[in-house]
N, C-alpha and C positions, 0 to 999 in steps of 0.2 A: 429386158423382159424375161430372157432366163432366170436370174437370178431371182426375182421378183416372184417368178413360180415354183422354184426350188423353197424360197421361204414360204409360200403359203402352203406349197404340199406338207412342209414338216408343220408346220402351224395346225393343220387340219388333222395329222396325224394324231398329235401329240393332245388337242380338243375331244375326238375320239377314243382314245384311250384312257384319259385321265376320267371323262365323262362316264366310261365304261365299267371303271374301275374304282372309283369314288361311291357315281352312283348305284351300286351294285351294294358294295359294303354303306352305305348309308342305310340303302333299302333293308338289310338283313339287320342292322342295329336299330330300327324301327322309327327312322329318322324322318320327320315332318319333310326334311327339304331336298330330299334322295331325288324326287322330278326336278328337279332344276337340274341337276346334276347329269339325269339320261338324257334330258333333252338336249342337253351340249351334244348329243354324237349326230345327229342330222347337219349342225351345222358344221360339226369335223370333218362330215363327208364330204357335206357340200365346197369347201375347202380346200379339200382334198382333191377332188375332180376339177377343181378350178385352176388350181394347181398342178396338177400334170397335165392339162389342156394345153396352159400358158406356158409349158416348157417342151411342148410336142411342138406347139407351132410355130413356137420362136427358130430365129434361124439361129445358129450355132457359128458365130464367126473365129 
């Protein structure tokens, strides 16, 4: 279960940022598809906090 939340924290991270930073520069080069692109960062959060849930509650053996 650790590890399982160690990869979805970075999954979420790496969602979040790419979404942030894609979508950003899409948005400034006047790009139809730049919302697709922000809208990835809700579910990087969402990932993100599912992910360091699932490595908080795990036990650590």
């Amino acid at each position: 279960m650790h590890k399982l939340g160690v990869i979805t924290t970075l999954l979420g991270l790496i969602l979040s940022i790419a979404g942030l930073v894609v979508g950003f520069w899409k948005m400034l080069n006047g790009s139809e598809n730049a919302e697709i692109w922000i809208s990835l960062v809700p579910l990087g959060f969402v990932g993100l906090f599912l992910g360091v849930t699932m490595t908080q509650l795990s036990n650590k053996q």
